[in-house]
C-alpha positions in Angstrom: 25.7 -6.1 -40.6 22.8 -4.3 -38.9 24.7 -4.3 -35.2 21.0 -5.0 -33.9 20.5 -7.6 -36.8 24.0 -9.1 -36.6 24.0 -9.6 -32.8 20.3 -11.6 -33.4 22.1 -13.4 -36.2 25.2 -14.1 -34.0 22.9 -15.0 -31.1 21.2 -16.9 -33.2 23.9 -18.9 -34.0 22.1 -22.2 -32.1 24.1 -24.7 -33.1 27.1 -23.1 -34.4 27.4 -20.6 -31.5 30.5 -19.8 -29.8 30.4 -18.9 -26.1 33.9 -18.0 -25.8 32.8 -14.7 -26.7 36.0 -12.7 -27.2 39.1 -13.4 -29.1 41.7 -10.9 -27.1 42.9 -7.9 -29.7 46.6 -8.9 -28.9 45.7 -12.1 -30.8 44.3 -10.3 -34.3 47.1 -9.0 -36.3 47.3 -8.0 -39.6 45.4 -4.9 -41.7 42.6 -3.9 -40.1 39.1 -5.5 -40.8 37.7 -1.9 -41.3 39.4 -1.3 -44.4 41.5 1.5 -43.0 44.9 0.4 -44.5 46.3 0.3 -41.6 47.6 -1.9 -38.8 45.0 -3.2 -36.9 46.8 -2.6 -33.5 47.0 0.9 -34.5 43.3 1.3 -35.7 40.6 -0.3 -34.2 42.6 -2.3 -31.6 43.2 0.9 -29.8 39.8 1.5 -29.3 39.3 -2.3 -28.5 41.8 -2.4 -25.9 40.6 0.9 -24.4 43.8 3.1 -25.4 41.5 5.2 -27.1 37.9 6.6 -27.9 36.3 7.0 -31.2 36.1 10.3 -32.1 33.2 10.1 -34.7 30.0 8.1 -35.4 32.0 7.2 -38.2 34.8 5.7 -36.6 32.8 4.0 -33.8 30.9 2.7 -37.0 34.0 0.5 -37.9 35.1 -0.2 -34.9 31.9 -2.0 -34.4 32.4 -3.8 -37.4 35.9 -4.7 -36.7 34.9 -6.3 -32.8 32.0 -8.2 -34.8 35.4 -9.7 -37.0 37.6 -10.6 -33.8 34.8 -11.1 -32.0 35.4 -8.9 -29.0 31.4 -8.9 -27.8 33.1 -7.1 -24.5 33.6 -3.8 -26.5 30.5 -3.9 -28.7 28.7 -4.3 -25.3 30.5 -0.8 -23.6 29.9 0.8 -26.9 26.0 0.2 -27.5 23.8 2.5 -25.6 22.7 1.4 -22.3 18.8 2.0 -23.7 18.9 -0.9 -26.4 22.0 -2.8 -25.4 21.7 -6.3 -25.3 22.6 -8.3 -22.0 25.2 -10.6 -23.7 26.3 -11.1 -26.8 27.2 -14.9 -28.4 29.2 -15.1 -31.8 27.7 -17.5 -34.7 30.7 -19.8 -36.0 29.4 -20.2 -39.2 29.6 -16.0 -39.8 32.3 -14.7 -40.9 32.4 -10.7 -42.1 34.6 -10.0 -45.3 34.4 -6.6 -46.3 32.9 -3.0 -45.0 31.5 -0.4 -47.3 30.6 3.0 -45.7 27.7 3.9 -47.6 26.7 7.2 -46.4 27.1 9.7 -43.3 24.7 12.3 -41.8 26.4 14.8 -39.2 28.2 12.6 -36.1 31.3 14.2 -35.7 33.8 15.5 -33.1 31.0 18.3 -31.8 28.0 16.6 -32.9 25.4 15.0 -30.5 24.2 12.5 -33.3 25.5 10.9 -36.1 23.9 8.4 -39.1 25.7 6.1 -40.8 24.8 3.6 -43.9 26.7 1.3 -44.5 27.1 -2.5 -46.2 29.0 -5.5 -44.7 29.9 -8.2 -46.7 30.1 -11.7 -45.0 30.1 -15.3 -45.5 27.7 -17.4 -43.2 28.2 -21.9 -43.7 29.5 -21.1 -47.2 26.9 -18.6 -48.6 28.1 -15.1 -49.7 25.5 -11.8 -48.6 25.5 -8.7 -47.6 23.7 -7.0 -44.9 23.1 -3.3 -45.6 21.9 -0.9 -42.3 21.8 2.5 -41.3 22.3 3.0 -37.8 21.9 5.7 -35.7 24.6 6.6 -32.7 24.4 9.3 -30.1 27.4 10.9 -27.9 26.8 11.1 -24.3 29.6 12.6 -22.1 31.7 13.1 -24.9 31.4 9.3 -26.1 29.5 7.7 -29.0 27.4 5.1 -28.4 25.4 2.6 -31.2 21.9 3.1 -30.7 19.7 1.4 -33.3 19.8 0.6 -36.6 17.5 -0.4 -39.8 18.3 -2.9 -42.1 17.4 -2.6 -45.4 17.3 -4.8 -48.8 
């Protein structure tokens, strides 16, 4: 899930698109969608909800992932660089994301200024399996990482 290439797929939704744009993170319970193990309330829900920042490229990384899976555009909007950030997001009905694989990271942590990461998202869209594999780049600004851009790949 290229974030740049998912939020054209999710925009791109047409027909299936849902406008409702957010499903709040009090609603999603269970493990979280990044894979983490644990509860999503204490994972990426904290970051969701604003409780907390991500500390890494990495972590921002799934976070992103996980708003794409409760669709909380709100967050993945305050988390993508102001340079390359869409104006609003819309979620595709027919797309739903199954799995995360970190592939790879370059640098982006705590005292970095930049981080890579590559990484695959499995996902279902109107009954067909894929996966979407990306490396994105993020940047940290004030002491907060941001999404900048990312290339998809295969």
């Amino acid at each position: 899930m290229t974030h740049a290439a998912a939020a054209d797929s999710e925009r791109a939704g047409a027909s299936g698109a849902d406008r409702s744009v957010n499903r709040p993170a009090a609603l999603y319970e269970g493990n979280c969608p990044c894979l983490s193990g644990e509860q999503y309330v204490h994972c990426c829900g904290r970051f969701h909800r604003g409780d907390a920042e991500a500390a890494t490229a990495e972590q921002l990384m799934r976070s992103r992932y996980s708003a794409f899976v409760v669709r909380d555009a709100g967050y993945l909007l305050r988390t993508w660089h102001p340079d390359t950030r869409p104006a609003e997001m819309e979620f595709d009905a027919g797309m739903q994301w199954r799995r995360l694989d970190i592939l790879s990271t370059s640098r982006g942590g705590p005292l970095d200024s930049e981080g890579v990461v590559e990484f695959a998202a499995h996902y279902r869209h109107e009954g067909e399996r894929a996966v979407q594999r990306e490396t994105s780049r993020f940047v940290r600004v004030g002491g907060r990482w941001y999404y900048l851009s990312g290339v998809v790949s295969g």
